[in-house]
Each structure stands twice: as C-alpha cells, then as structure tokens.
N, C-alpha and C positions, 0 to 999 in steps of 0.2 A: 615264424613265431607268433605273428599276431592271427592266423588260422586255428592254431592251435589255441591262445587262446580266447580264441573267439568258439572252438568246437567244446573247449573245458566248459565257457558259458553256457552253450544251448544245453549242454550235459545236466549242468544244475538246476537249469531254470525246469527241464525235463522233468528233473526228479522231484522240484519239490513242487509243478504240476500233476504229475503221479500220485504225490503223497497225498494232496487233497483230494484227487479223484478215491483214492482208496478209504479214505476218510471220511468221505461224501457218502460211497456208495453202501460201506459197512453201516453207516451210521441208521440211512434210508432202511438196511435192509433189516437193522435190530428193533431201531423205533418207529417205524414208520411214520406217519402223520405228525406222532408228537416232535420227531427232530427235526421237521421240516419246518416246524415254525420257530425251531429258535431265530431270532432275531429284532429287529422292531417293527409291526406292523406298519406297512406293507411291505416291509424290506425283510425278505427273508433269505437262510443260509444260503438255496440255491443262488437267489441273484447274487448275490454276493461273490462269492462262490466260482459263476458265471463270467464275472468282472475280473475276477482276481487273475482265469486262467487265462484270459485273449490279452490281458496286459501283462501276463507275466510273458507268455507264446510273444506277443510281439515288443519286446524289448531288445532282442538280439534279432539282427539282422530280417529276413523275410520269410515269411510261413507260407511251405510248400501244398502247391495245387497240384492234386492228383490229376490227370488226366483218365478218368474213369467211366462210366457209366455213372456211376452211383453217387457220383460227386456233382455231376451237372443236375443231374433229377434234382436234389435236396436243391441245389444253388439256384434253380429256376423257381422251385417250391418258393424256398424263405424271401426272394426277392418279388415274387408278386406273391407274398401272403404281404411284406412289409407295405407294398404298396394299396393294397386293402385295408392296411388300419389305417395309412394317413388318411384314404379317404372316408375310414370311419368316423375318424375324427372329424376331419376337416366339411364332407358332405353333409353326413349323416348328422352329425352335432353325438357322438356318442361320448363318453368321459371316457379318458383316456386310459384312466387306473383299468376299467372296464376291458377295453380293448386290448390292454396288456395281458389283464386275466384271463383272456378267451385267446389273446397269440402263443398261451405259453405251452399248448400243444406243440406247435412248430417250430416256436424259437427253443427249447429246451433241445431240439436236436444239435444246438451249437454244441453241446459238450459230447457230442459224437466225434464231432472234426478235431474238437481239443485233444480229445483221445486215441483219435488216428495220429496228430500232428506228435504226441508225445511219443509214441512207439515210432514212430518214423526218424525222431530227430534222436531217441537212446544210442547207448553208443555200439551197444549190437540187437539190432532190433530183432536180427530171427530166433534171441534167445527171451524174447520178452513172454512169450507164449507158455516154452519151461517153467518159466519163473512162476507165472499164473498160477499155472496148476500144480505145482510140485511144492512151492514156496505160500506165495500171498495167498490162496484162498485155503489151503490148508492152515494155515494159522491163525485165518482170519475166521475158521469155521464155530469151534469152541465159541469164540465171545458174540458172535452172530446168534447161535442158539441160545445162548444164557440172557442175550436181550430179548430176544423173542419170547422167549418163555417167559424172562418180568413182564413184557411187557402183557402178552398173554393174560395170565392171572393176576397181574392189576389191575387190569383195565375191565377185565368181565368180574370179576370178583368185589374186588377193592374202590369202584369208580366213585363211589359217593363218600371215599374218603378223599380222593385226588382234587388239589388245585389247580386253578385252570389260564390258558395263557391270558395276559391281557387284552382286551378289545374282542376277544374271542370268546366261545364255548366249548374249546376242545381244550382239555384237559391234557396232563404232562404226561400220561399213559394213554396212547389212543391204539385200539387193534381192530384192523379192518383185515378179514379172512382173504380175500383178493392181495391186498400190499401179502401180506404174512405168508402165504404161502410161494413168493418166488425165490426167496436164497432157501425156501427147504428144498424147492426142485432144484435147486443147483446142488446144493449138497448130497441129495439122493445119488444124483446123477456122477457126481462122483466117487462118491462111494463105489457105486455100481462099475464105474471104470477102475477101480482100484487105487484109488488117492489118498481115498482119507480112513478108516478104521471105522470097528464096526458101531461102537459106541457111538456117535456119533450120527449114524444113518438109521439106530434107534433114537435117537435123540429126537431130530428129525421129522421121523413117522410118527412119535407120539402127538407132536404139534401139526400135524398133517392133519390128526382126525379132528384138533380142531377147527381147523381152515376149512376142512370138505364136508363138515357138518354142516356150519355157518352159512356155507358160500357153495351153489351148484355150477359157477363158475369155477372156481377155485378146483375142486371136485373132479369139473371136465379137464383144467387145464395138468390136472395131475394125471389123470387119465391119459391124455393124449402123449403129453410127458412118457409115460410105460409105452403106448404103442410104438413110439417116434425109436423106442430105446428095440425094439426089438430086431431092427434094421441088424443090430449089431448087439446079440443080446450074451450073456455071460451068467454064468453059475449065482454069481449072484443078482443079478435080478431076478433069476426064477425063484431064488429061496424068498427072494422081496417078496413076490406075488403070492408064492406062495404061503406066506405068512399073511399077507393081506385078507386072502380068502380065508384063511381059516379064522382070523379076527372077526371078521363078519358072519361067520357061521355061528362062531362065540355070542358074540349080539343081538344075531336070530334065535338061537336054543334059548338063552340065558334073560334075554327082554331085557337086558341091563341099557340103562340111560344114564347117563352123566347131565345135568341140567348146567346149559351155560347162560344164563337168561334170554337170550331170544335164541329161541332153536337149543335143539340137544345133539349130545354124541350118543346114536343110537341106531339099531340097522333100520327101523321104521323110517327117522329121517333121510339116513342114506336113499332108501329106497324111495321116498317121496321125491328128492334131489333128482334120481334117476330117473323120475318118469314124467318130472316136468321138461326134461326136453324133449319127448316127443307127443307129451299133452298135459298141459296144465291143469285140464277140467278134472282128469282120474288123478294126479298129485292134489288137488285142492281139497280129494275127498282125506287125506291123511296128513298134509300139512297145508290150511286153509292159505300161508301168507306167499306159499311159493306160486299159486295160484296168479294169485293178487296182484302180485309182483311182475309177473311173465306179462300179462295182459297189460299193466300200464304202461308198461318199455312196451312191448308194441302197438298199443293207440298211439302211444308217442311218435314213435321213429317213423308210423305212417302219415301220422299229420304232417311232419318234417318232409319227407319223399315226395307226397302230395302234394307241397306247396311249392317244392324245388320244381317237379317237373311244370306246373301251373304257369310260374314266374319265370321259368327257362333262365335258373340262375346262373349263367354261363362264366362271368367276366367276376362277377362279386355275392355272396349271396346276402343275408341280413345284415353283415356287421358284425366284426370280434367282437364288438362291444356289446353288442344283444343278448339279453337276460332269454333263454332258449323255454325255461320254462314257463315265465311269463307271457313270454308271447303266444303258445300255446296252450295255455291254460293248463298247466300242469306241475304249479308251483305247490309246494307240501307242506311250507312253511307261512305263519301266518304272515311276515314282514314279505316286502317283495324287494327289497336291497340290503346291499351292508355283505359285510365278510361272511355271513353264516346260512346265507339264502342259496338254495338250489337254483344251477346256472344250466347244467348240461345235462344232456340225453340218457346217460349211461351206453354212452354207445359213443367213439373216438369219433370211426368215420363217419359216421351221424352227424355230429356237433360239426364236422368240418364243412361235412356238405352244404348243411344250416348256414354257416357263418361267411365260408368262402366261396360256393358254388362248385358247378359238376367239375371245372379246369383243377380245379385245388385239391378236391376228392380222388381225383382222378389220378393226379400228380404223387398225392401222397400212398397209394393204393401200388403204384407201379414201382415206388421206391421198395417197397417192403415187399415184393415180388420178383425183385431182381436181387434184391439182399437175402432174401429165402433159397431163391437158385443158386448162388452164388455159392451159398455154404454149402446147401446139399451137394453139389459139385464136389467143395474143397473135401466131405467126408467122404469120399472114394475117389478120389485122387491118388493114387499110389506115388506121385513124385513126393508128395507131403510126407513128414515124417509122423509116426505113431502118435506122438501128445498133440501135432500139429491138428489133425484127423480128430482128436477129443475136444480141444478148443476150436472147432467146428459143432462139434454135437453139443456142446455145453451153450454154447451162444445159438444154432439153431433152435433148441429145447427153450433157451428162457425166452426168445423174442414170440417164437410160437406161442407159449402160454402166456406172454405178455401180451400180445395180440387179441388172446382168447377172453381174457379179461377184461381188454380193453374194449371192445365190445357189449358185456354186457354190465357195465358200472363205471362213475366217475372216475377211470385210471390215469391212463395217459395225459389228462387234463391236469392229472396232481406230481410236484415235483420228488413224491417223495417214492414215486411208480417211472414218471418219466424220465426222471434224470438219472437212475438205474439201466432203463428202458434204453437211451443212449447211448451210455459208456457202453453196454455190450454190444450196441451197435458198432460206435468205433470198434472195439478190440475187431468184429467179425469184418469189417472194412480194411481195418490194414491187412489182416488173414487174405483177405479173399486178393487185394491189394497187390503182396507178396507174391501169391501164386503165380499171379498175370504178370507180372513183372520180375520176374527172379534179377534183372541186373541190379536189383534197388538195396541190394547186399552189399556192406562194405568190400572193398576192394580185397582177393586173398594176400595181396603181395604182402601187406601189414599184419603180422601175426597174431598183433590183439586183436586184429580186427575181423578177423578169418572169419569164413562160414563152415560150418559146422557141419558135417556129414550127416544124412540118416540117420546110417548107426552113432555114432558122435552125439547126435541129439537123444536116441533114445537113452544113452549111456549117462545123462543127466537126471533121470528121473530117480527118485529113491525110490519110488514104489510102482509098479508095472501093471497096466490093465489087465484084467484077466479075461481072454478071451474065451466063449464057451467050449467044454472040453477040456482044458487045461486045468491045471493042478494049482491051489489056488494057496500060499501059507497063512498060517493059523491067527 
C-alpha cells in the first residue's frame, strides 16, 4: 500500500513537472526573448522554473542515475564548470551575478536530466514519445504559430509602440530570426512526417521567409533541416521544395521585397545570405551588413583561439564571470556593464573555450557528439517502433539546427534558446536511454503496465507518416 502510494506520488509530481516543462517550452518557442524575462530582474522564469522542477523531482523518494555515457560526460561537465565559478569568484574576484550569467550555458542543461527524470518516473514511459508527437505538439502547434506571428509583426512593425520590461531595453515583443525559426523547423518537420495538417506547415513557411531573410543562420539551419530530411524523404517534402524553389523563382522574375526594417524578404537578400557563407567580400557587394558581420565574429573567435592556445588554457580559462567582449575589445555598446551590454562571442563553443578552457570545450563538444550518434542510430533502428524513429528525427533536426545557430549568435547562452535546447535534449536521452536498455519497461505481468508492441505502438498514432511512394489522404 504505501509503494503504491508512494508510485501515485512520483505520478503527479511527474506530471505537473511535465506541465511546466511544456509550458516553458511553448512559451520559449511563441515569445521568445520577451517570455524569458518575465519575472523580477535578475530572477527570471527559467530560474524559477529550474528550482521548481529539482524540488518538486526530489520531494518523493530518489531520482535515478542513468548509468550511460551521456550522463557521466554532462555530470563531469557541470561539476568542473561548478567548480570554475567558485574559483571565479573566490580567485578571480569576479561578481557572481556575472559568473551565473556566463554558467547558464552549462547549468541550463539541468533541465535536460529533469526531463529524462520525468519520462523515466511516467507511469508508462514507452508511451511518452506517442504522446509527443501524436497529442502535445500537435495541439500545441496552432498557438505556437499564432504567437510567433504576434510576436513577428509586433515587434518589426509595431516596436515603437511596445513598452519595455523594467531595468531593461527589451520590449514585451522581442523577434530574434535565430530564437523564431526552431518550433517552425519542428513543425515543418512534422508536417513532413505526417502529424500535423497542411495549414499549418503553410503557416509555418510563411514565418520561415521571415527568419531566413533576417538571419543566414536561421537560413542554413533550415537548410540543413531539408538535407537531414532527405535520409528519409516523403511526397511531401518534395512538394515543400518544391514550392520553395518556385517561391524563389517568383522573387527573381517579380524583384518583389517585403521591407522588414533591417534586411528584407527578397531573392537578392536570400542570395546575399547564400554567398556569405562561402565569401563575405562578393555578399558585401549586395548586402554591405552581412559582410560586416561575417568579419567581426571572426576577428572575434580568432582573438579568442589565439589567446586560448597562448595561455594553454587547460584547467580554467578567463572566468564565467568575464565580459568576453570587453576584454577583447569588441564591445558594441557604449556602456561596458549592466543587463544590456554585449557579454559573448556569437559563437557557444567559443564563449566556452574563453570562459572554461580546452577540458570544458572539449567535454561539451563530446557530449553533443555522442547525443548526435546516438539518435542517428535510434533513426534506423528497426527494433524501434515507427513514431519511436520520428522522435529521433525531430529531436536530431532541432539540436542540429540548434547547434548551427548556436555558433553563429548569442543562443545557447539565452534561456529562451537553451532551455528549449535541453528539453529535447532530455526527451532524445531517455530515447536513446530506452533503446540501450529495453529492461527499463514496466514489468509485462501488470496489465496497465504492459509494453506495447511495435505494431501496438503504431496503432496509437491518429495520423501516419507518409513514406515516399505511398498514397498520401487529402
């Protein structure tokens, strides 16, 4: 009696850790910037947030240690990044707000493990992944677009009506093309597997052309998003593309621009976008700022590289707490502190290298290499079941182009990028998790508790991917 109900407890506590996670993540992915500040300076949702789920996760008895790979990596990570800020503090003399605001790269992956721990302790966790895809992000897709889109045309439109949070300069509508473009690629994405309807993955693409107009990141990581998809591609992706190209063909013939104030929706700018990744000098001659731009992220990231291998920053590098751009003389804003001053690189493992040295860069690089493997594995896997195999593609697709972003712009470092960033990381931890351990299934003898067949699992889905070739309804 008292297992039971002690397993009722871990039940609830699960779900209404679930519910914030889901809550968190929608919120991140409709407003970006602007929902991550609700709260009081310096205390914002995430930490909050953060606190809420390890005290709710340890209130019922003990929260389980995967014995994994990819559990030790992170856990050797976070415990000598932690011991790096004490001694930024305590060596270095750095302020500590400082050194939180430069940990919250690494410490935001707590809510990776909150998010394995809560699929692990459900009360059938191999049906959590149906759920995902067939339930919560289908529902959750509509009001994800509809804030996207306010926030979209607020915030480039309407900005100099918008009030702005206290102590701050960002405003209650903030659109950053990088943040805005990763729930379109999740929604694409499933469209494409057959999830969600077609309204919706035009919905989608319209706020796409603003993202990869604005952002040559955003752009590539859509990009890569289509390649990644072709592993396993379907009738409708080709009709995507092919609509895509002939959008573009439209925008060549027609010279139609859309003016969003900085940068346009236009095929010149695409094609400016395009040819700054493989030379900035020929894009500068048709879009001067993408130039501009290209070239100071790398003075940057060399001056950084340069002084890593100089210092043989092995054990610690500058300090969480170090202003990265000040120190390199590549600060943009007149003030050199305070909430609103340029801290990092535009570039994740950049900033880490800078802060923690080559062991920490190194640590974190290997995490997201064995978490990359992992999935590509679980996606041709045949013991996996069919939706099991798309919540592999859907969490490879967002960390990949989460990745790609996080590279070239302040992402990973902002909670409203990272702690999205995370939770897929959990969900693709206990996936990959599962696989390696199929005993981690409740027991079949208990009927509720039973594990679910292949076919069983796929017999859950309401709506079926469409593989290419196959006949697709209307």
């Amino acid at each position: 009696m008292i297992a039971q109900v002690s397993r009722h407890a871990h039940i609830r506590t699960s779900f209404f850790v679930l519910k914030l996670l889901i809550i968190l993540t929608a919120g991140y992915w409709s407003f970006g910037k602007a929902f991550a500040y609700i709260g009081i300076y310096p205390l914002y949702i995430g930490e909050v947030a953060i606190g809420l789920g390890l005290l709710a996760l340890l209130r019922y008895g003990t929260i389980p240690v995967p014995r994994n790979t990819l559990f030790w990596i992170f856990g050797i990570l976070l415990w000598i990044c932690l011991g790096q800020s004490v001694y930024s503090v305590i060596i270095l003399d750095q302020p500590a707000l400082e050194v939180i605001r430069g940990l919250a790269v690494i410490y935001y992956g707590v809510f990776a493990y909150i998010t394995f721990v809560v699929i692990e302790r459900s009360r059938k966790p191999g049906e959590f992944f149906e759920r995902m895809l067939t339930d919560i992000l289908p529902r959750a897709a509509p009001w994800i677009l509809l804030g996207s889109t306010i926030t979209a045309v607020g915030a480039i439109y309407f900005h100099y009506l918008l009030p702005i949070f206290p102590r701050t300069d960002v405003p209650v509508l903030w659109y950053k093309p990088t943040d805005a473009v990763m729930p379109l690629v999740v929604i694409i994405v499933l469209w494409m597997r057959g999830y969600l309807k077609s309204r919706y993955a035009v919905w989608a693409a319209g706020l796409v052309l603003f993202a990869a107009a604005r952002s040559r990141s955003a752009m590539l990581g859509v990009g890569i998003a289509f390649l990644l998809m072709l592993w396993r591609p379907t009738k409708r992706m080709l009709i995507a593309m092919s609509v895509g190209t002939l959008v573009f063909v439209l925008l060549l013939v027609t010279d139609v621009s859309i003016d969003m104030g900085y940068r346009e929706i236009s095929a010149r700018q695409f094609m400016a976008n395009a040819i700054s990744l493989v030379s900035s000098d020929q894009a500068s001659e048709i879009d001067p700022t993408t130039g501009n731009n290209t070239s100071w992220r790398l003075d940057w990231w060399t001056a950084i590289v340069n002084d890593a291998v100089d210092n043989t920053r092995f054990i610690v590098g500058t300090g969480w707490g170090d202003n990265l751009a000040n120190r390199y003389g590549f600060q943009i804003f007149a003030e050199t502190e305070g909430v609103n001053v340029l801290r990092n690189p535009h570039n994740a493992l950049i900033g880490i290298l800078a802060r923690g040295g080559w062991i920490v860069a190194g640590l974190w690089t290997l995490f997201h290499v064995v978490l990359i493997s992992g999935l590509w594995q679980a996606t041709r896997k045949t013991a996996c079941s069919l939706v099991e195999r798309d919540v592999a593609w859907v969490c490879l697709i967002y960390i990949v182009v989460s990745l790609i972003n996080g590279s070239t712009d302040v992402f990973l470092e902002s909670p409203q990028n990272a702690i999205p960033h995370w939770v897929v990381v959990g969900v693709a931890w206990s996936l990959i998790y599962r696989q390696a351990e199929p005993a981690v299934e409740e027991p079949a003898a208990d009927p509720e508790h039973a594990v679910h067949t292949q076919r069983q699992r796929r017999a859950l889905s309401p709506v079926q991917p469409q593989p290419l070739g196959r006949a697709e309804n209307p």
